[in-house]
Structures are given as structure tokens and as C-alpha cells.
Legacy VTK file of the C-alpha trace (Angstrom):
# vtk DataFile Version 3.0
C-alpha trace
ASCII
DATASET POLYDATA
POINTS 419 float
-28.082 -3.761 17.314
-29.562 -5.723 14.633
-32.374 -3.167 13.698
-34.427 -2.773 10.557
-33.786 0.386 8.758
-35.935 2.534 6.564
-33.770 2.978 2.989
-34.029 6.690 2.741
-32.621 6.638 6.499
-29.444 4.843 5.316
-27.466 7.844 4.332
-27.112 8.708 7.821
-25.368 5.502 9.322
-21.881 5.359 9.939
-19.466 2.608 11.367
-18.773 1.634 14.380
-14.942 4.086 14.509
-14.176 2.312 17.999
-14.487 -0.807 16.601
-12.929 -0.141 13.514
-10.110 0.792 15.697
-9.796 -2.179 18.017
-9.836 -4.397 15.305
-6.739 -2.945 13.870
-4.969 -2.807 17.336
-6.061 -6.532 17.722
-4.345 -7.246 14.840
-1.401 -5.242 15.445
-0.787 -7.184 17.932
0.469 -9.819 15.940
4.008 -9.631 14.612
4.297 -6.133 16.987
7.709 -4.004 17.379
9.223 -3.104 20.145
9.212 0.469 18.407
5.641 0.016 17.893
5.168 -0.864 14.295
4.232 -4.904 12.804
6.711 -7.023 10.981
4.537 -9.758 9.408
5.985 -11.097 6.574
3.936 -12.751 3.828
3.221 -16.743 4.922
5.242 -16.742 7.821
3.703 -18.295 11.379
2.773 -14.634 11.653
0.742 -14.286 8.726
-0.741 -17.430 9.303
-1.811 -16.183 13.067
-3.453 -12.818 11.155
-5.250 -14.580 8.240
-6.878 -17.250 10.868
-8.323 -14.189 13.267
-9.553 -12.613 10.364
-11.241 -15.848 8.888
-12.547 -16.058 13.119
-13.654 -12.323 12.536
-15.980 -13.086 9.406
-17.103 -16.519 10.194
-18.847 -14.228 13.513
-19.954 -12.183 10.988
-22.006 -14.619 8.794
-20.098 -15.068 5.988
-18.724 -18.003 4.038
-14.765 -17.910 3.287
-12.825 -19.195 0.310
-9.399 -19.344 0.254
-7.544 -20.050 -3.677
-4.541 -21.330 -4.933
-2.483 -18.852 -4.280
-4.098 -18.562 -1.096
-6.215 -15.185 -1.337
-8.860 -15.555 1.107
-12.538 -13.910 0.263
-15.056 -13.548 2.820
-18.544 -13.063 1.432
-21.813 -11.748 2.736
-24.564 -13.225 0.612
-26.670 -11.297 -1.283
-30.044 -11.653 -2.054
-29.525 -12.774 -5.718
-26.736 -15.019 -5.756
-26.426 -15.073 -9.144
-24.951 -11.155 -9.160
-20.809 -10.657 -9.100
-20.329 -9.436 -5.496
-19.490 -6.053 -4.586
-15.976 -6.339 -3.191
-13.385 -4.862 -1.354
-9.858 -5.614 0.544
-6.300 -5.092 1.039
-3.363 -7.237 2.476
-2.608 -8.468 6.036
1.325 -8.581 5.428
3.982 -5.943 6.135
6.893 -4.591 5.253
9.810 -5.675 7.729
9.643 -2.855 9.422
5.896 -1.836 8.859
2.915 -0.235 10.392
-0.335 -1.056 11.759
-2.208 0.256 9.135
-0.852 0.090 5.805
-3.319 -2.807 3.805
-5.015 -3.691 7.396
-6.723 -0.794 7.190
-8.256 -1.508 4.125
-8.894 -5.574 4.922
-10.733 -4.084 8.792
-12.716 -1.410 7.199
-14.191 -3.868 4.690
-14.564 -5.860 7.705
-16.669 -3.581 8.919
-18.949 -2.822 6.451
-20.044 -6.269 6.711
-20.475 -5.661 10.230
-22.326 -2.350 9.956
-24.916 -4.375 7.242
-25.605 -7.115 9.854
-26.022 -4.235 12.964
-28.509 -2.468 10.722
-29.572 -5.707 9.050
-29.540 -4.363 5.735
-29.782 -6.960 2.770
-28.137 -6.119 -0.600
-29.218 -7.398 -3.413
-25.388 -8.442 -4.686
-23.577 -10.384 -2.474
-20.471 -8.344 -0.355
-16.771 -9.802 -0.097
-14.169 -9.088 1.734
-10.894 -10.340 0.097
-7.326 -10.500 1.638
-4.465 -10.845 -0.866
-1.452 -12.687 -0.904
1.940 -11.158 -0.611
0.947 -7.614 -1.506
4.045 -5.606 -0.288
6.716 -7.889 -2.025
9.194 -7.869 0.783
9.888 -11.874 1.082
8.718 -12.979 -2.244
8.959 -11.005 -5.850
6.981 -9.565 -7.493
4.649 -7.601 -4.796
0.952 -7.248 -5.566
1.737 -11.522 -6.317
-2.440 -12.548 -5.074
-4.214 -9.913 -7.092
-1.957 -10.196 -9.970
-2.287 -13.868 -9.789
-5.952 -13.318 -9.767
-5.657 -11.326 -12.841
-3.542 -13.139 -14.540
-0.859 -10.989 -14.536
1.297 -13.754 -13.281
0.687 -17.868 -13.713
-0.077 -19.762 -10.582
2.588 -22.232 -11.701
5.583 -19.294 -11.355
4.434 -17.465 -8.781
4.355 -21.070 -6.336
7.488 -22.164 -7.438
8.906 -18.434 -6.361
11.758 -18.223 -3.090
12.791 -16.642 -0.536
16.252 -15.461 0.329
16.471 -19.204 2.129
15.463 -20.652 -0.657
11.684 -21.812 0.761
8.831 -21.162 -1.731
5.907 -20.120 -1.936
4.045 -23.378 -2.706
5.090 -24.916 0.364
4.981 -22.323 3.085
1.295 -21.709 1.686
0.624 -25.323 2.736
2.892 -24.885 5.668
0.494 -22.026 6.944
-2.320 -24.154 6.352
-3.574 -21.533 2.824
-3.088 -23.306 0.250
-6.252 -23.583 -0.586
-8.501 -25.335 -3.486
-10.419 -22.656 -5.111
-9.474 -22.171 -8.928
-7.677 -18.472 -9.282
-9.596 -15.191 -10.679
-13.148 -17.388 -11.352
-14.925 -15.165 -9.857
-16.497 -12.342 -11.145
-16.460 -8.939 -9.427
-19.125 -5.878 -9.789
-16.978 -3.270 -8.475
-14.237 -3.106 -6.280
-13.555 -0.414 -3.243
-10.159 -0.233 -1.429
-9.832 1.870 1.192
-6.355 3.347 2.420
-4.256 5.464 4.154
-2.580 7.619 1.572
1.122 6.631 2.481
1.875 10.798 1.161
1.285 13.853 3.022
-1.170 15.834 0.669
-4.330 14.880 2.739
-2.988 15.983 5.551
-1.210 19.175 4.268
-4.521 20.097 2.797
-6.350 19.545 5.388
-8.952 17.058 3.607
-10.056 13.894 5.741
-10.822 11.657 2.315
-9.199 11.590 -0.811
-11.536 10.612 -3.841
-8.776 8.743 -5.865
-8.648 9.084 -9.657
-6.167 7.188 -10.871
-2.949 5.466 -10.051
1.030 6.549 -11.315
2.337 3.912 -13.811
5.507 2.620 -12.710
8.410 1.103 -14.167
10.982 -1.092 -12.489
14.252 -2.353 -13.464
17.745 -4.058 -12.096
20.978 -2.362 -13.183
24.151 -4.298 -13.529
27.274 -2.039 -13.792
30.415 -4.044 -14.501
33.719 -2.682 -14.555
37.036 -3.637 -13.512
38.233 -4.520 -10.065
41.772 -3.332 -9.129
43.786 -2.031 -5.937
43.213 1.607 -4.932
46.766 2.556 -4.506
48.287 1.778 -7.603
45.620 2.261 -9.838
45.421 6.237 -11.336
42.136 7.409 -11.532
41.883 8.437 -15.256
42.706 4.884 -15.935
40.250 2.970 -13.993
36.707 1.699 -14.509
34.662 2.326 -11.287
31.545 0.269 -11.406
30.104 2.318 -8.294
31.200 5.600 -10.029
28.890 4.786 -12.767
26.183 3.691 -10.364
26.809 7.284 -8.914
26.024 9.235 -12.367
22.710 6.964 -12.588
21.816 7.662 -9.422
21.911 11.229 -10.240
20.348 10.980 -13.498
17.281 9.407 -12.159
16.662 12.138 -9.825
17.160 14.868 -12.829
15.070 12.802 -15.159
12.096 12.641 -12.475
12.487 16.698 -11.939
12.195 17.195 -15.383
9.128 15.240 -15.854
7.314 16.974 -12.732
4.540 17.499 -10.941
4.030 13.449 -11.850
7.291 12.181 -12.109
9.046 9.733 -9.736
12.545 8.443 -9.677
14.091 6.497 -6.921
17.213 4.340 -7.073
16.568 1.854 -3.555
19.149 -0.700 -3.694
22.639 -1.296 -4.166
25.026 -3.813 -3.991
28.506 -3.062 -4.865
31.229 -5.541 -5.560
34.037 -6.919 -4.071
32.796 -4.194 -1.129
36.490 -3.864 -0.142
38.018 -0.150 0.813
40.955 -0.408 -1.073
39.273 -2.223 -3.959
37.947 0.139 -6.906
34.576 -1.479 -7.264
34.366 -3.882 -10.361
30.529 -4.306 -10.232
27.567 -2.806 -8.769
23.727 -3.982 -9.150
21.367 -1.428 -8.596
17.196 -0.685 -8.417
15.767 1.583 -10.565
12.005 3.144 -9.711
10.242 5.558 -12.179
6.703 6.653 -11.728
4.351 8.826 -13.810
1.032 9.547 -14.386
1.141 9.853 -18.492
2.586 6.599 -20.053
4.241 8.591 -22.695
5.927 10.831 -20.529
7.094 7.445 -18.345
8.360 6.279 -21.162
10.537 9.378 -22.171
11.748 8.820 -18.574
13.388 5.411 -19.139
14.484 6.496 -23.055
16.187 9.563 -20.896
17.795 7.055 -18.687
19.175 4.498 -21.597
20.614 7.448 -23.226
22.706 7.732 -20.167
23.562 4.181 -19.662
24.827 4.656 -23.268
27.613 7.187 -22.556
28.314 4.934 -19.515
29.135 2.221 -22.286
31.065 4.807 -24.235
33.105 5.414 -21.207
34.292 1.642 -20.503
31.939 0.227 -18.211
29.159 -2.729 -19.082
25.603 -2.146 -18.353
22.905 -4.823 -18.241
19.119 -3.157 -17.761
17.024 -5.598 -16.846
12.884 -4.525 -16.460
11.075 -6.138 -13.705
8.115 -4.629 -13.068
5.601 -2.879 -15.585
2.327 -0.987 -14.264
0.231 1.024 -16.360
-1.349 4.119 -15.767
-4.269 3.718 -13.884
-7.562 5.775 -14.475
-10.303 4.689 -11.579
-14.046 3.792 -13.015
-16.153 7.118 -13.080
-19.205 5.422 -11.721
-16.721 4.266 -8.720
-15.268 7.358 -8.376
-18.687 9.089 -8.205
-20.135 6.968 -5.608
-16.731 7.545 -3.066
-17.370 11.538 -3.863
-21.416 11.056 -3.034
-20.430 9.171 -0.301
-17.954 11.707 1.174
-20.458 14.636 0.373
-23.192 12.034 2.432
-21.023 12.502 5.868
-20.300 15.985 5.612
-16.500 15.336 5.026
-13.882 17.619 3.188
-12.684 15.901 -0.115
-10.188 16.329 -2.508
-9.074 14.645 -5.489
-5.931 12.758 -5.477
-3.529 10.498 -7.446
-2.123 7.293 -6.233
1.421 7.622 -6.299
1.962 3.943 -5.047
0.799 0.337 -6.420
-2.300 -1.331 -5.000
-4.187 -4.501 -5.537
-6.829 -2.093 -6.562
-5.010 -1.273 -10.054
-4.905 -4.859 -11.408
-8.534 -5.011 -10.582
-9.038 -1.585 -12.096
-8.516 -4.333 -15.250
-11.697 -6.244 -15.138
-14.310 -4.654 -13.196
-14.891 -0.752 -12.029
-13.042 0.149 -9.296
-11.957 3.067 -7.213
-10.072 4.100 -4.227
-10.433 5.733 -0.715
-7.870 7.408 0.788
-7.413 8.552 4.505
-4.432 11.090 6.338
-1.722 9.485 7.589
0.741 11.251 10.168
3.646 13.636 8.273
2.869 11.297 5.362
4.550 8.361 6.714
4.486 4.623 5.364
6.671 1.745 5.564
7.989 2.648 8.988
6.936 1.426 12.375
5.822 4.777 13.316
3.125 4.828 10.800
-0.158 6.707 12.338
-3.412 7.496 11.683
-6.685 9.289 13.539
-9.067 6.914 14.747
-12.018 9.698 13.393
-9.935 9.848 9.795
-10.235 5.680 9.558
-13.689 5.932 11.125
-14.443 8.769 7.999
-13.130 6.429 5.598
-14.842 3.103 6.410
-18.171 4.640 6.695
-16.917 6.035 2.516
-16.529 2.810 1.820
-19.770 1.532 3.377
-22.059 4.062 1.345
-19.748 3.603 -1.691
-20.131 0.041 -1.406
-24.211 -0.056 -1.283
-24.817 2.398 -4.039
-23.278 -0.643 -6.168
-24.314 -3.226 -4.368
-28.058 -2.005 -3.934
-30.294 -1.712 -0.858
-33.288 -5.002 -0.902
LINES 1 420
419 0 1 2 3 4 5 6 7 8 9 10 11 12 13 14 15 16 17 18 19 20 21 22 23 24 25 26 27 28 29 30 31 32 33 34 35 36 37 38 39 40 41 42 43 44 45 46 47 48 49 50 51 52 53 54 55 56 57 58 59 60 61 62 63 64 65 66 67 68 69 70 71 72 73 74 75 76 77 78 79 80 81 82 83 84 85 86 87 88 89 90 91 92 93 94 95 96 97 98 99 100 101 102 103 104 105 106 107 108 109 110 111 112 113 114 115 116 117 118 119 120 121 122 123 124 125 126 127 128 129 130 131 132 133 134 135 136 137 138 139 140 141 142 143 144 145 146 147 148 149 150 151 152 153 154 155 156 157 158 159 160 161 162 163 164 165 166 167 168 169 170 171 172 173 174 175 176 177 178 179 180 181 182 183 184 185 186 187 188 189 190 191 192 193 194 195 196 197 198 199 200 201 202 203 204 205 206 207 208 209 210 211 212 213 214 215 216 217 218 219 220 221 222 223 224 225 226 227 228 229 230 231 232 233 234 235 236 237 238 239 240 241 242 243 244 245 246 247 248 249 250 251 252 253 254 255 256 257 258 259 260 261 262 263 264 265 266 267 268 269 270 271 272 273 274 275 276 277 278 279 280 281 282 283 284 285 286 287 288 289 290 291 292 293 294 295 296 297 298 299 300 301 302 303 304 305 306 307 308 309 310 311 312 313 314 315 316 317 318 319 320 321 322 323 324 325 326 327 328 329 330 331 332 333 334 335 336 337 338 339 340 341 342 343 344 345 346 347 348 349 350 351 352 353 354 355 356 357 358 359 360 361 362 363 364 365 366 367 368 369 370 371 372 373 374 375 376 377 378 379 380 381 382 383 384 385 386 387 388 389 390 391 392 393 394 395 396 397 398 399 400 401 402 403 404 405 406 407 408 409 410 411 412 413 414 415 416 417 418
């Protein structure tokens, strides 16, 4: 297309929704299910596939790529003054094992495309644009997830976070340079203006509201722990049950008190217990040990914090009762609370394509929140089908991703500026 456009003529451009939309089947394509989902697992072969067609897919596009220590890869778009932090926006490439095609790659192809929407219309900004793909944002080989951006923001040291393994005991130093992304660039030097990241909402509000984009505000602060419940092994035939100490029993009450503690603390309030592991895992052994996850989510810190006083107060009586309890935190977000400015311009740019809106809370972690940090920032959210996320039947409209890039794209210029 490559055609000069007037600035006051700008509000009316969209992106290209059909190739929005092949671009994420493209990708799909790599690491696909039988069942019709994408297991790509961060720096596997995979992975490595996905991050080298999107590096082909900007290079076509004009821009120069950086990959950094921790092997984050940012596409950029120059700008016409260099000297001004770029305008950016991302996601992650990798999945959960058994993920969808659009959870993160939506995000990664729509920024994607506003690069690709500037050069059709050859529009020059005045900051530069970047694209960036994270590292290991959904956690699922390697601990902690969100590791690139919070890497990037110092949340967690370079030195750690590469010397981090797998269940096999690889890590994540070498299978970066195994992949060929361990790159040279120092981590978090450069500066950012603002940063967009677009979304599927992985809830059903959107849809059950019947809004195509949701203008996020803010982000639930989440606390994570492990739970060691020890007790005391014996046989189940001998042993009378108001003498033993059931490690699993215990794991039973907690998994019932976070549920109760999350209902109490509603609408914002989130409690999920995801794992356990019980020991010896013999039927006719009473369990002498169980390890356990523990989620809770909120959007007021105070009241999040109530939530895991709530929970020691239980773990207490647990004590009282015989058994040993070990709570160990691994994961602390903050509340979130999106840049007004950012959030303004995702509203304006909504009201620009005629789309229904609503206001809506993040109730999962993104790299967006650790940027949230440093530099304005604000989300997009699109419908997904029933609500549905970390499953291979994860779906979305082509028209509600088209909706949501072209968001982005006029959310992205009013900060980056038209030349």
C-alpha cells in the first residue's frame, strides 16, 4: 500500500484483521496439538523455531532487532528522533503445555502489526516503535513466570535467573545459547515511553457483557506460596483415626480455607490451591507429608494481606493439632493501577472505531505490570470464547483481535506522535 496519509485522516485506519489473523495461525503452527491448541515451551527447539519467524517477520518489516541477556528480543521501528524512549509494546511467544494459539501471541502479532500498518500507510512517528517478545512469561518449564520482563526490571538478577532448571536439570543459561538467544545486549538499558499490551482477557466478563475491548485499569496483586504439611506416616489398618496425624487431612482443611478466605474478601478476592503432592502416595499409608500451592489474588493490598494473615491463623490451629507446617512465599505482585494518560488513550482509541468498551481489572499477571514500574503503561483486552485460557481450545473472533490491534495502533501513536 505504502501511501501517504493526511494526519487528521489517521483516525480512520485500521489493521489489516486478515493478516492479523494469519500471522497467528502461522505461528500456531509451530508446537500445534493434535486437539488444536500449541505446546511451546520456553527455549525449547520450538521456541527457538517461533522467535526466528518472528525476528524473519520484522526484519521484512524494516526494523532492527536486539536480543539481551536473558534473551528478550525487541524489534524496533525507528523514529524520527532517535534520541526519544520508544513507544513499546509485546507479549510472549511461549505456552503453557497444553496452551492456545493466542494467549501472549496475540499480543507479540498485534504489535506486529502496528508496525506493519505504519509502513502500509507510511506514517513516521516521531519516537521510535518496538516490538518486544519476553522470555519465559508463563513459568511452566522454568520458575518464576514473567522471568524476561522481571529480569528487565530488575525484579530478578540475570545471574539467578540463568543459573535456574528445569525438571531435567538443564538451565536456562545454556538452552538460551542452545536456541541460539543468548544474546549480548545489557538487560533493562533501555528506556521506554509507554508501554501497550494487548490481550485476550483469559475471563469471561467481555464476553458476558457483550463489550469487544476492555480498557484495563489495573491488575489483582497476587501472592504465592508452597505449603509443606508434615505429619506422621503409619499403616491404615491399625492405626485409629483419633490418634493419627494425616498430612493430606490437613492439606484438606487448607484447601477449604482458601476458598472461604477468597469468598469473604469478594468481588476481588482469589484463592486457588493448584498443586499437590502427597507423601508416601500409598492407599494403605496415612499420608505423612503433603506439599501444596497456595494462590491469593486481590485488588486492595490490605485486604490481600488480611487474606494470607486469615490463612496463617489456620495453619496455626493445624500446629495446635499435631501436624508441622512450613509456608514458604514465592511469588509477590503488587497491586497494579495502569497510567491514566495510557488508559485514556486505549478509551479514545476504542471510542475512535466505534467499539463498545468497558472497564476491567486484570485478574492475571502480565509482563505489562512490572513495566507498569518504570514507564506508563496500560492494557487492551479482547473476548475470548466461554472465558477460556490455558487450554488447547482457547478461541477468539478474528473481528474481536482485528478490534483490538487497531486499539493498540491508535493508542500507540497518540504517545508516540504523528511526524
Amino acid at each position: 500500500m505504502n501511501q501517504q496519509v493526511k494526519i487528521d485522516s489517521i483516525s480512520s485506519i485500521t489493521i489489516n484483521g486478515e493478516r492479523l489473523w494469519q500471522s497467528l495461525m502461522d505461528l500456531a503452527q509451530i508446537g500445534a496439538t493434535a486437539k488444536g491448541g500449541v505446546k511451546r515451551l520456553a527455549l525449547t527447539e520450538l521456541d527457538k523455531q517461533a522467535r526466528d519467524l518472528f525476528v524473519q517477520w520484522c526484519t521484512e518489516a524494516g526494523c532492527s532487532i536486539t536480543v539481551d541477556q536473558v534473551g528478550n528480543i525487541f524489534a524496533r521501528r525507528p523514529g524520527n528522533n532517535p534520541e526519544l524512549p520508544p513507544i513499546m509494546t509485546g507479549s510472549h511467544i511461549d505456552t503453557q503445555p497444553t496452551g492456545g494459539k493466542f494467549d501472549g501471541c496475540f499480543g507479540v502479532m498485534a504489535g506486529l502489526e502496528v508496525i506493519r500498518t505504519l509502513n502500509d500507510y507510511n506514517i513516521q512517528t516521531d519516537a521510535p516503535v518496538e516490538v518486544v517478545v519476553w522470555t519465559n512469561e508463563e513459568g511452566s518449564r522454568y520458575a518464576p513466570c514473567m522471568m524476561g520482563s522481571g529480569v528487565y526490571m530488575g525484579k530478578f538478577t540475570l545471574e539467578d535467573t540463568l543459573a535456574k532448571v528445569d525438571i531435567e536439570g538443564l538451565s536456562v543459561g545454556d538452552e538460551l545459547k542452545k536456541i541460539g538467544y543468548a544474546g549480548t545486549a545489557a538487560v533493562g538499558q533501555p528506556q521506554v515511553g509507554a508501554y501497550f499490551e494487548a490481550h485476550i482477557e483469559q475471563g469471561p466478563i467481555l464476553e458476558a457483557e457483550e463489550k469487544t475491548i476492555g480498557v484495563v485499569i489495573g491488575a489483582l496483586g497476587q501472592k504465592w506460596f508452597d505449603l509443606t504439611i508434615t505429619g506422621v506416616e503409619a499403616h491404615a489398618g491399625p492405626t485409629p483415626m483419633n490418634l493419627r496425624k494425616d498430612a493430606l487431612l490437613g492439606a484438606a482443611e487448607v484447601t477449604q480455607a482458601v476458598n472461604r478466605i477468597a469468598n469473604q474478601f469478594a468481588p476481588h478476592g482469589r484463592g486457588t490451591v493448584g498443586c499437590l503432592r502427597v507423601h508416601p502416595g500409598s492407599r494403605n499409608v496415612i499420608p505423612g507429608a503433603v506439599e501444596m500451592t497456595i494462590d491469593f489474588r486481590h485488588l486492595d493490598d490490605a485486604d490481600l494481606n488480611a487474606m494470607v494473615s486469615a490463612l496463617k491463623g489456620v495453619l496455626s490451629k493445624l500446629e495446635g493439632d499435631g501436624l508441622t507446617v512450613e509456608l514458604t512465599p514465592t511469588a509477590d505482585f503488587p497491586v497494579c493501577n495502569f497510567n491514566k494518560d495510557c488508559i485514556e488513550a486505549v478509551r479514545i482509541g476504542a471510542e475512535a472505531i466505534k467499539m463498545p468498551y468497558m472497564e476491567i481489572v486484570s485478574g492475571a499477571g502480565h509482563d505489562a505490570i512490572f513495566l507498569a514500574e518504570v514507564a506508563p503503561a496500560g492494557m487492551i483486552f479482547v473476548p475470548c470464547e466461554n472465558g477460556i485460557s490455558h487450554n488447547e481450545i482457547e478461541n477468539a473472533k478474528m473481528e474481536d483481535l482485528a478490534a483490538g490491534g487497531t486499539v493498540l495502533f491508535h493508542a500507540m501513536l497518540d504517545r508516540a506522535k504523528v511526524v
